[in-house]
N, CA and C of each residue as an Amber inpcrd file, in Angstrom:
protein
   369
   3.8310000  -1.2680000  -1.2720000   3.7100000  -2.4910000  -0.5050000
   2.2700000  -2.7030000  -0.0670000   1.8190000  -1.7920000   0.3230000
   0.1510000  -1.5520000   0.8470000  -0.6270000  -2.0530000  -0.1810000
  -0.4920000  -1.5360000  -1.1490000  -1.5010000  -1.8620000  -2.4960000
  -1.4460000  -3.2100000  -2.6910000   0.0210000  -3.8800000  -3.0630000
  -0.0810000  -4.9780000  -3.3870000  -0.3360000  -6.3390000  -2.1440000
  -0.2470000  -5.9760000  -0.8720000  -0.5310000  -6.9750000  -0.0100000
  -2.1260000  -6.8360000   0.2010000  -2.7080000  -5.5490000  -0.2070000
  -4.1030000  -5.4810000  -0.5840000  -4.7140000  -6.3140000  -1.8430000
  -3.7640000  -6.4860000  -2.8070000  -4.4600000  -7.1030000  -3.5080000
  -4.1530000  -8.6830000  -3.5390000  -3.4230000  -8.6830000  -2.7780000
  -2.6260000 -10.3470000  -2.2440000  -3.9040000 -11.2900000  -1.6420000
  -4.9890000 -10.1850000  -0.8790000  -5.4690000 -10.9420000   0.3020000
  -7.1650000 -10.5180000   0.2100000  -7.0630000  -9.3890000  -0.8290000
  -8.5290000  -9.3290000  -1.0120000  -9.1250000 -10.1390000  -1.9050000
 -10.5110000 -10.0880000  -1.6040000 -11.6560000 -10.7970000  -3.0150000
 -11.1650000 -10.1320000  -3.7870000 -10.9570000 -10.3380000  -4.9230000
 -10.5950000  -9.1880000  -6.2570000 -12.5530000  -8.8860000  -7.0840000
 -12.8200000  -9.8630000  -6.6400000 -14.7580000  -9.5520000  -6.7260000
 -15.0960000  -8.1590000  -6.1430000 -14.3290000  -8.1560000  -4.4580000
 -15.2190000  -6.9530000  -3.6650000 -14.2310000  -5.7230000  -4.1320000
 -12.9620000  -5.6740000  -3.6940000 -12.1230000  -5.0430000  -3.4510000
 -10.8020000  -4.8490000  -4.4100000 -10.2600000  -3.6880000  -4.9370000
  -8.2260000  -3.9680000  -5.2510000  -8.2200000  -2.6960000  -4.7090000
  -7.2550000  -2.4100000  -5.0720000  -6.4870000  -1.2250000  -4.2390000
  -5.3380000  -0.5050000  -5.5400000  -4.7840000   0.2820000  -5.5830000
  -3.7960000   0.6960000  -7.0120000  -2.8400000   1.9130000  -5.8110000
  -1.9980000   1.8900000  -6.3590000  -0.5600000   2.7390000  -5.2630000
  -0.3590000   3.7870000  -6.2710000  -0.4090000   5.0600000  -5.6180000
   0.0520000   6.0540000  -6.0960000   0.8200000   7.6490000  -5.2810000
   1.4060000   8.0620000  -5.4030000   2.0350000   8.7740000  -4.8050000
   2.4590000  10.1410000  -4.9180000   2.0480000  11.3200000  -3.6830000
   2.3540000  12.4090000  -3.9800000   3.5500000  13.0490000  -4.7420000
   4.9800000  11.9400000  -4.0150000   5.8430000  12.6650000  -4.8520000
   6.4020000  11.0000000  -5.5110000   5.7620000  10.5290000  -6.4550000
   6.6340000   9.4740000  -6.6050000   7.7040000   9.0760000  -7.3280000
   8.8220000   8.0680000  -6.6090000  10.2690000   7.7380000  -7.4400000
  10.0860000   7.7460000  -8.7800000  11.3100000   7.4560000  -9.4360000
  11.0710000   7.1690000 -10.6450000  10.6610000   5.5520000 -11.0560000
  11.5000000   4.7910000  -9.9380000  10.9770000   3.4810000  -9.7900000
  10.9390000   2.6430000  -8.4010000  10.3320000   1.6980000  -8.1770000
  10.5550000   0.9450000  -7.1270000  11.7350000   0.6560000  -6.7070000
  11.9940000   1.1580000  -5.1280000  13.2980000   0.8160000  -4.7190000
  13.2100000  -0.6530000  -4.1940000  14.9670000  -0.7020000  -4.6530000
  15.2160000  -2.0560000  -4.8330000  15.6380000  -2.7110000  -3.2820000
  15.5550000  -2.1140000  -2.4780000  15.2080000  -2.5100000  -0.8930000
  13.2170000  -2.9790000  -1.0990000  12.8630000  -2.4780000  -1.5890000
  11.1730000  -2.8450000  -1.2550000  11.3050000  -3.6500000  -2.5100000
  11.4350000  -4.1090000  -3.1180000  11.4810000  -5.1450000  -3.9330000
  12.1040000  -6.5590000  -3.5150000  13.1800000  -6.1240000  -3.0450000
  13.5220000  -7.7520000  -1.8380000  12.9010000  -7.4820000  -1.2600000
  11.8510000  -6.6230000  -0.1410000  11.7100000  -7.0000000   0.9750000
  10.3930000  -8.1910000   0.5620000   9.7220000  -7.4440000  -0.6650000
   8.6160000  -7.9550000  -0.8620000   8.2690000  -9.4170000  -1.5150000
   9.7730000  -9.2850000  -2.1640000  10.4770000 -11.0900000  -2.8710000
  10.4320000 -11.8710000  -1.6050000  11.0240000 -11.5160000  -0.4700000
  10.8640000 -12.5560000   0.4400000   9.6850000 -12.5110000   1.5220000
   8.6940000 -12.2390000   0.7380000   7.4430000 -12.9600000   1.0840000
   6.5250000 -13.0720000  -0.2440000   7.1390000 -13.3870000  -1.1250000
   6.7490000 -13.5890000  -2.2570000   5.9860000 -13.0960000  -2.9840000
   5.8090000 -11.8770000  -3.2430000   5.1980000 -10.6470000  -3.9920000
   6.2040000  -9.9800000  -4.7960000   6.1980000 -10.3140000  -6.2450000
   7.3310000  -9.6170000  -6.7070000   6.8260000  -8.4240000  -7.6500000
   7.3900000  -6.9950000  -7.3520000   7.1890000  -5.9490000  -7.7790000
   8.0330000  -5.3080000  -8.6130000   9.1190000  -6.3730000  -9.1750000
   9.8360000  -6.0480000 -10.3780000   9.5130000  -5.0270000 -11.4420000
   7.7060000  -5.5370000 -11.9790000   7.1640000  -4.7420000 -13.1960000
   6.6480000  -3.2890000 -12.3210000   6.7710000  -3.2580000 -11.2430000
   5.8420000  -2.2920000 -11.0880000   6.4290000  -1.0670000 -10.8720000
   4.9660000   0.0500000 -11.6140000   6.4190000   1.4700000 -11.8190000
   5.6340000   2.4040000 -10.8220000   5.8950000   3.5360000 -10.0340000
   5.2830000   4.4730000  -8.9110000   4.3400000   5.3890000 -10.1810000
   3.4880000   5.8590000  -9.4960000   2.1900000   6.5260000 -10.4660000
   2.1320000   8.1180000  -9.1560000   2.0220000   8.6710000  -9.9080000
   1.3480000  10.1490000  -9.4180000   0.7200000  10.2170000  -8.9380000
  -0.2540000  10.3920000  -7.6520000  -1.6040000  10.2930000  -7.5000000
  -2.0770000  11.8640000  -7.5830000  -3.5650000  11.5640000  -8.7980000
  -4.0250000  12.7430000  -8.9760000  -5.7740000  12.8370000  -8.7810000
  -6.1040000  14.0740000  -8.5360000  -7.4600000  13.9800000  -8.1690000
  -8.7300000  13.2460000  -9.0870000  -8.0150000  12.7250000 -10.0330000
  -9.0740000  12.2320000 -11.0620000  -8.4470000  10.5900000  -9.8640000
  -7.6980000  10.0190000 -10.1110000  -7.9590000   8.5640000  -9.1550000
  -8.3530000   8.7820000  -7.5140000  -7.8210000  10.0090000  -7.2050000
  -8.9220000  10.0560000  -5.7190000 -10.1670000  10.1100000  -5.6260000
 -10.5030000  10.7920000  -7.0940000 -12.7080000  10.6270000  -7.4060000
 -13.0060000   9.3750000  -7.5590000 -12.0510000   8.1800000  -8.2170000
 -12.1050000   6.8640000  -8.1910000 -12.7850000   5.9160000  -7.2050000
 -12.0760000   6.2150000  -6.0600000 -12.1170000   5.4170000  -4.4960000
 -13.1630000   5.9040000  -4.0060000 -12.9870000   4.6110000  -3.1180000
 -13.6080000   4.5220000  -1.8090000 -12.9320000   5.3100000  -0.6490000
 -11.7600000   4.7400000  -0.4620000 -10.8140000   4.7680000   0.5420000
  -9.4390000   5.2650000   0.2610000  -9.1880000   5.7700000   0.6370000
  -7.6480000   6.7310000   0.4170000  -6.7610000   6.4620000   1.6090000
  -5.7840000   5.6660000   1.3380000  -4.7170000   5.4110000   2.3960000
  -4.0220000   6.1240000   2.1790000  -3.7080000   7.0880000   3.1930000
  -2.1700000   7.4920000   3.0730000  -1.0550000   7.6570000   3.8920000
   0.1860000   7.5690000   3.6240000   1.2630000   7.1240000   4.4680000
   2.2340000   8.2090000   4.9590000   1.6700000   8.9270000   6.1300000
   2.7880000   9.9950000   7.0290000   3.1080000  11.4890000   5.6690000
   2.2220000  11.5740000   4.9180000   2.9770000  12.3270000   3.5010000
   2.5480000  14.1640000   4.4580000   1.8300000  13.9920000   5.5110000
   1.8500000  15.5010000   6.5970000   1.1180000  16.2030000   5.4860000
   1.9560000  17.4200000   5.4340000   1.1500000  18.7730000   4.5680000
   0.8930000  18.3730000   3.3530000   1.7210000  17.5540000   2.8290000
   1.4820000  17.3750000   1.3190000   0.0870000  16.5480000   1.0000000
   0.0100000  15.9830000   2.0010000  -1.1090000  15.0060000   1.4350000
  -2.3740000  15.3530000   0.9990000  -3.0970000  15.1890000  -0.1400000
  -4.1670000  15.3570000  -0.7980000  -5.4760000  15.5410000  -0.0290000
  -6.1950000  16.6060000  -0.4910000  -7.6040000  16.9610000   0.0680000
  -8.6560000  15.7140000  -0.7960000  -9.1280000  15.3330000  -0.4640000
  -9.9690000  14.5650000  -0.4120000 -11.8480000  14.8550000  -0.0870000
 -12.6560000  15.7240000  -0.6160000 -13.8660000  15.9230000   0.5900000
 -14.6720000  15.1110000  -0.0040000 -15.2020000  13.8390000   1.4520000
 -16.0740000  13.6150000   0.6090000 -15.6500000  11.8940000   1.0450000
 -14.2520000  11.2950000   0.8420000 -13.9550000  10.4140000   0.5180000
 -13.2290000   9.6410000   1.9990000 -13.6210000   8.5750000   2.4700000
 -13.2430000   7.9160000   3.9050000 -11.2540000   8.1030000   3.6610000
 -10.6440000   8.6320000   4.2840000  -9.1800000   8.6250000   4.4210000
  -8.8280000   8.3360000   5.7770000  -7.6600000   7.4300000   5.2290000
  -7.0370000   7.6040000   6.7070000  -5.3160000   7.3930000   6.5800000
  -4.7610000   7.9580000   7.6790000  -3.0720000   8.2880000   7.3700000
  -2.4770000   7.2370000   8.4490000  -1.3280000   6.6650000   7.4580000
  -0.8640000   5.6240000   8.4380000   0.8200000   5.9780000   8.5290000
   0.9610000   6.5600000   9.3890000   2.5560000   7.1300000   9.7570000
   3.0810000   5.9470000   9.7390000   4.2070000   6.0090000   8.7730000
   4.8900000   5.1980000   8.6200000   6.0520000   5.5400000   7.7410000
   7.4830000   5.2270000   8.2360000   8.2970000   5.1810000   7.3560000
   8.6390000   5.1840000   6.1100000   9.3440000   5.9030000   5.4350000
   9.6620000   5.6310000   4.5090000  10.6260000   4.9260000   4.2200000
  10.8350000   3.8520000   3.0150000  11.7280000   2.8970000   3.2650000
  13.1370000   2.8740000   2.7990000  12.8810000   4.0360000   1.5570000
  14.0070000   4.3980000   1.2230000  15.4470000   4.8750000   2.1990000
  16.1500000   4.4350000   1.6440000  17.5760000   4.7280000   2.8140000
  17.5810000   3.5430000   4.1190000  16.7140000   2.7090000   4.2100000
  16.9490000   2.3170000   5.2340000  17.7090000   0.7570000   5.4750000
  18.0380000  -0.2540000   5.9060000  18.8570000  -0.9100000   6.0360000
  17.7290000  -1.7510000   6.2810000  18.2340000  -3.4320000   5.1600000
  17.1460000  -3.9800000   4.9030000  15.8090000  -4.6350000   6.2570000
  16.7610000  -4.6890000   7.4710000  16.0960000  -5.1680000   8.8130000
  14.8500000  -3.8780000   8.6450000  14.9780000  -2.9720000   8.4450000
  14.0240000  -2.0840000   8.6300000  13.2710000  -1.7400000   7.3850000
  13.7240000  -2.1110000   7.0220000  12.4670000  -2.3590000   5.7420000
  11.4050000  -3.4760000   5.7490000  11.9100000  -4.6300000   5.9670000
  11.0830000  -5.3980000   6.4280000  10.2300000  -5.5420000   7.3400000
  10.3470000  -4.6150000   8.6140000   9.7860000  -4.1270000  10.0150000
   8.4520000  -3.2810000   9.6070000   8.8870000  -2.2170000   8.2660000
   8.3630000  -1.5970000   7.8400000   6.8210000  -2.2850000   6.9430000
   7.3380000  -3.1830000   5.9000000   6.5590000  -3.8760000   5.3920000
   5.5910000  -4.9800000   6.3000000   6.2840000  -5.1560000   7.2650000
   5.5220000  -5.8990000   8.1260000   4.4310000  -5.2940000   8.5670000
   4.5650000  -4.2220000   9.3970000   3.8340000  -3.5500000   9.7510000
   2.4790000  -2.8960000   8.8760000   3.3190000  -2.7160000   7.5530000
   2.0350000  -2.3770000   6.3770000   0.9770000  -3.7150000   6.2230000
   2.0940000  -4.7650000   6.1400000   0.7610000  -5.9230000   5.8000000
   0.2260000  -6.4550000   7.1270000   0.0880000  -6.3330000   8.2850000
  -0.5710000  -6.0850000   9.3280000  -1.6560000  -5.4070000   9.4630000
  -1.0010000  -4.0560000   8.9490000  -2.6190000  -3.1620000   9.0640000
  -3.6310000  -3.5780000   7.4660000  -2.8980000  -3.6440000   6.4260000
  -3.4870000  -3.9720000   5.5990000  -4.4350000  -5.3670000   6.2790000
  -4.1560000  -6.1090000   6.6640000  -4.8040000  -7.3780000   6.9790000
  -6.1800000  -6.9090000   7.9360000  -5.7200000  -5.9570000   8.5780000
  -7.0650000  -4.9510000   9.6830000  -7.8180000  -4.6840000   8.7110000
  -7.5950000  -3.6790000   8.1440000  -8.2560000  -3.0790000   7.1340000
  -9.5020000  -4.3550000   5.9600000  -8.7380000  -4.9300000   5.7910000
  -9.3540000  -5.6660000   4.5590000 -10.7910000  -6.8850000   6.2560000
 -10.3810000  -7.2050000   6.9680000 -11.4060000  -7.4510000   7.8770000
 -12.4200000  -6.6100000   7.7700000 -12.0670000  -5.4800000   8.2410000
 -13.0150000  -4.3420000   9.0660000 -13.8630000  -4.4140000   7.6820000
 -13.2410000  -4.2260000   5.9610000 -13.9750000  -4.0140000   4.8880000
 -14.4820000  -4.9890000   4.8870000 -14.5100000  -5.9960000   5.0490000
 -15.0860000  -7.7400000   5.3420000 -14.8410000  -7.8680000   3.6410000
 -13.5510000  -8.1910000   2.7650000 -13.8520000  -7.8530000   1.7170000
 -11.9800000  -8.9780000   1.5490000 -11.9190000  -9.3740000   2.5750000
 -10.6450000 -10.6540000   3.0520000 -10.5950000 -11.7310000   1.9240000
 -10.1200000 -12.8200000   1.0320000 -10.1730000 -13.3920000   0.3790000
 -10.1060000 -14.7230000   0.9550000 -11.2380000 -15.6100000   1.9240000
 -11.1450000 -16.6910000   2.6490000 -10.2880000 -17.7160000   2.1720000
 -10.2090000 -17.7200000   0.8800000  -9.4450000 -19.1270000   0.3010000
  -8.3690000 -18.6940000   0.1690000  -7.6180000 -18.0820000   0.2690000
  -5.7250000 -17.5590000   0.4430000  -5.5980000 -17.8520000   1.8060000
  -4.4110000 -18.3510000   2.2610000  -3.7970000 -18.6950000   3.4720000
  -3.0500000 -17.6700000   3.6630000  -2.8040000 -16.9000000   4.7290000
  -2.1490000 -15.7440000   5.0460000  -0.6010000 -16.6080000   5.7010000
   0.0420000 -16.1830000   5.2470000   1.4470000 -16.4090000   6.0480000
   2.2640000 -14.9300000   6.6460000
């Protein structure tokens, strides 16, 4: 959800973002796929990726989400951990609470990078 409301709202000039995951599904759950249909981001095609130290040498910035011990060493590279739910299992009100909250901070984030896409209207 992070990645793609990152790439919803950034310059694609300055900034994208790509989602990948310590332990990831085999596919997008279909709770985060409505949640993300009804705000119109559809993640139908999109499949979960591994994240491995060859795309963490990639970045800038390494988001990562509550993943605790597991989460990837990084030296070197700006990270920061955003506790947050996982959405799986949860009942769609809270998934959406969830996603909300991601494209919130995502919306911080892409400011602070000053890297915002002025001509998209945020809803």
């Amino acid at each position: 959800m992070a990645a793609a409301f990152f790439n919803r709202y950034a310059d694609d000039r300055l900034a994208s973002a790509i989602s990948a995951g310590t332990e990831p599904a085999d596919r997008v759950h279909d709770c985060v796929i409505k949640a993300m249909s009804d705000v119109g981001i559809n993640l139908g095609g999109s499949l979960p990726q591994l994240l491995t130290s060859d795309l963490i040498h990639e970045t800038d910035l390494l988001i990562t989400m509550g993943c605790g011990e597991s989460c990837p060493v990084a030296p070197g590279i700006r990270r920061e951990d955003w506790p947050l739910a996982d959405p799986k299992g949860k009942r769609d009100s809270e998934v959406c609470e969830i996603r909300d909250e991601i494209k919130t901070r995502v919306l911080r984030l892409l400011h602070e990078l000053n890297v915002l896409d002025k001509s998209i209207s945020i809803r």
